[in-house]
C-alpha positions, -999 to +999 in steps of 0.1 A: +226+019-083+219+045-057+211+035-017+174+039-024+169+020-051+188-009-036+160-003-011+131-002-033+144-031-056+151-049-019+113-044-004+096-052-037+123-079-055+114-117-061+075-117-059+077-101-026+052-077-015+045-052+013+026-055+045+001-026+050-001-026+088-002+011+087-040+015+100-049+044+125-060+035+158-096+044+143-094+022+116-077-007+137-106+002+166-136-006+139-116-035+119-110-053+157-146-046+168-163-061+140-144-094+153-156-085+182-116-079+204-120-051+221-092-021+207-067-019+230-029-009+223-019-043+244-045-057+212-038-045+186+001-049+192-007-083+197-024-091+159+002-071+144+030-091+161+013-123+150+015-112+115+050-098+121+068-131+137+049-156+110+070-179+087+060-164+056+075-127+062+107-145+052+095-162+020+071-128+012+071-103+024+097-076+019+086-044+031+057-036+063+045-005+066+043+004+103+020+032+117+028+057+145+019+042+180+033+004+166+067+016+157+071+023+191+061-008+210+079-034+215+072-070+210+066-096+234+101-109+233+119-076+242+127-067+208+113-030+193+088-040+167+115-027+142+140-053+149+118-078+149+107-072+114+144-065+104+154-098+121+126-118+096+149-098+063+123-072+063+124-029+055+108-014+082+083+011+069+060+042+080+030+060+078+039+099+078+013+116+065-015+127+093-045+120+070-070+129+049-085+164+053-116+186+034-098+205+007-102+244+013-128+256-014-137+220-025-149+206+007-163+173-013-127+167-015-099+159+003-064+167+007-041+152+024-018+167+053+014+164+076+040+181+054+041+207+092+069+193+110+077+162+090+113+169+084+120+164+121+094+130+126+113+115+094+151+122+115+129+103+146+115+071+124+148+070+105+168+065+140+136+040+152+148+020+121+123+031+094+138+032+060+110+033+036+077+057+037+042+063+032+017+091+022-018+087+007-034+111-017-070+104-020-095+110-051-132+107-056-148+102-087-183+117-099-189+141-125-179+172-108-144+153-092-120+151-092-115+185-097-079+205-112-075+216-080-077+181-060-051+166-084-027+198-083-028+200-047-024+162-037-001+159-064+021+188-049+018+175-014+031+138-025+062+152-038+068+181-014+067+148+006+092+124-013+117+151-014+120+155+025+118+120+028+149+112+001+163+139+016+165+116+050+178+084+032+144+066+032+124+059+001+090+072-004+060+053-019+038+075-035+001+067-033-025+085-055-058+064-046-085+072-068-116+053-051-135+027-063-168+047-045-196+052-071-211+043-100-180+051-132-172+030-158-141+012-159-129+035-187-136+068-165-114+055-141-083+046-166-088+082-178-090+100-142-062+077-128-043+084-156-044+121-154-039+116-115-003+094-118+012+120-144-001+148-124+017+133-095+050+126-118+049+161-133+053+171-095+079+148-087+101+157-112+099+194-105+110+188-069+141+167-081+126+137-066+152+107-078+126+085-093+145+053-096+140+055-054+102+058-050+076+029-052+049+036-068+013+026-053-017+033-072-048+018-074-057-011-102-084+004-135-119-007-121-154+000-130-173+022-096-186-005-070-223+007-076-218+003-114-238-015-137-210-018-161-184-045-148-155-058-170-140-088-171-107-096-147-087-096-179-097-061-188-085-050-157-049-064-157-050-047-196-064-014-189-046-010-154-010-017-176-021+008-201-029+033-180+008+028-161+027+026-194+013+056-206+018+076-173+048+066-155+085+069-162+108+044-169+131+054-139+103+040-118+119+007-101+082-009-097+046-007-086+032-021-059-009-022-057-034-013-030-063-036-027-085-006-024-116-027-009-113-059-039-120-091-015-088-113-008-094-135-039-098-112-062-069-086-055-047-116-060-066-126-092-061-092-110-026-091-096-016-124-113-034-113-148-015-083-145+017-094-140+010-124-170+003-095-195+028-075-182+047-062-214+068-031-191+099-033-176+079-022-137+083-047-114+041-052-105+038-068-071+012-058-034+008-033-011-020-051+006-039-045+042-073-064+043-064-083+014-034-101+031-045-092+068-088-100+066-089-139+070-060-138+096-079-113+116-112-131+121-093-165+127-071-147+154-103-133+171-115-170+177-086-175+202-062-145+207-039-158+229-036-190+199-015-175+174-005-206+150-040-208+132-036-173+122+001-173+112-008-204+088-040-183+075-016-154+065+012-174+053-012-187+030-025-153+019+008-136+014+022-170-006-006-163-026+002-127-035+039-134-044+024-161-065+004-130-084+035-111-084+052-136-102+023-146-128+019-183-112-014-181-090-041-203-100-079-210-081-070-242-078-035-229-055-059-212-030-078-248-014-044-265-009 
């Protein structure tokens, strides 16, 4: 086994997940405000550590992914943010990419940048303690997109991307996100998501990207959220596996899902009928943000300086995920 995949198998072994507390201070600013908590770095330091020093990091949670301005701070005990995750068993994780950009001559689109530069940040997060990554290719759906040149592009940037960051001893996850936004069937999305993942693995493999040392993070086979055209949960966990055993290599040590905007219940729901049918040899398990971090948040925002309530709101959530991970969540789990 090489040193990255004993990390990869490490962050997404046993049922346990990753933490996605990799938000921009933007996105932080608007998710804090709509609890009303006014955005500061003092603030959102302060949610992120509640989540970080809660019991169930060590029962389930193996990886967080950490953004920019957090994996500098330290927490309110003196230890960097990175230690303190490391002390709970944890891979420290990072955001690298710089986000989300209009795509030059297909400015409906977006691709996504920070490749300028990155070989010296990734030097600087691997000394800070980060030893896993993240990047985020992005991709609308509608009739005109995505087009060739939006999956081409993104799919060179995410592996331009893994390379550097094998290249420092850290181990990339690779997300293609093709969004939910719109009104697509279910099957439009297996076939565009599809063509996305072996656009990105096509890419990968030219740049000598050791694929049995990335995670994998793509987003589940859903109908568009303004479709008419819904399918059952159980078609989800079947089309989302089709799509993945027909797109990406065996090397590939396992997957590890974004929410991408499902509510807290249902993320977990698809998860767990996903990993029941689950006739591959991936390891399926969470890459979650608002679907492990929502509840927490607005129970937090009640009493900030009262962090218990919130710690037992997310140890709930994540116990719930690594129950999905492992094919064992019921309904019935999530009112005990």
């Amino acid at each position: 086994m090489s040193e990255l995949n004993k990390i990869a198998l490490q962050i997404i072994s046993n049922g346990k997940g990753i933490l996605a507390a990799d938000e921009s201070n933007g996105t932080m600013t608007k998710r804090l405000e709509a609890v009303n908590v006014k955005s500061t770095p003092e603030n959102r330091l302060s949610f992120r550590e509640t989540l970080f020093s809660s019991e169930g990091m060590k029962d389930y949670i193996g990886g967080v992914i950490l953004y920019d301005e957090t994996i500098n701070q330290t927490s309110s005990s003196g230890k960097s943010i990175p230690d303190l995750i490391s002390s709970t068993g944890v891979v420290t994780g990072i955001k690298v990419d710089t986000g989300a950009k209009d795509l030059a001559n297909s400015p409906e689109e977006k691709i996504t940048e920070g490749l300028d530069g990155l070989r010296d940040r990734l030097k600087q997060y691997y000394s800070l303690g980060a030893r896993f990554t993240k990047w985020r290719g992005v991709y609308s759906i509608s009739e005109k997109y995505p087009t060739k040149l939006a999956i081409s592009s993104n799919a060179h940037a995410l592996a331009r991307y893994s390379a550097l960051v094998q290249e420092s001893g850290m181990v990339p996850i690779v997300e293609p996100e093709v969004l939910m936004d719109g009104n697509h069937s279910a099957n439009i999305c297996l076939n565009v998501t599809s063509e996305v993942i072996r656009k990105c693995f096509e890419e990968l493999i030219i740049h000598k990207v050791d694929l049995s040392g990335i995670i994998l993070k793509p987003n589940m086979i859903l109908s568009g959220n303004l479709s008419k055209d819904k399918i059952s949960k159980e078609e989800v966990s079947l089309k989302t596996l089709e799509c993945l055993k027909n797109s990406v290599p065996k090397e590939v040590p396992g997957i590890a899902f974004l929410s991408g905007g499902q509510s807290e219940v249902e993320a977990t729901e698809n998860l767990n009928l996903i990993n029941i049918n689950n006739n591959t040899n991936f390891i399926m398990t969470y890459s979650y943000g608002r679907a492990l971090q929502q509840s927490a948040l607005k129970v937090w925002s009640k009493n900030i300086k009262e962090k218990e309530a919130a710690q037992n709101t997310f140890n709930h959530r994540a116990k719930m995920c690594t129950l999905a991970a492992q094919g064992k969540w019921a309904i019935e789990l999530e009112n005990k």
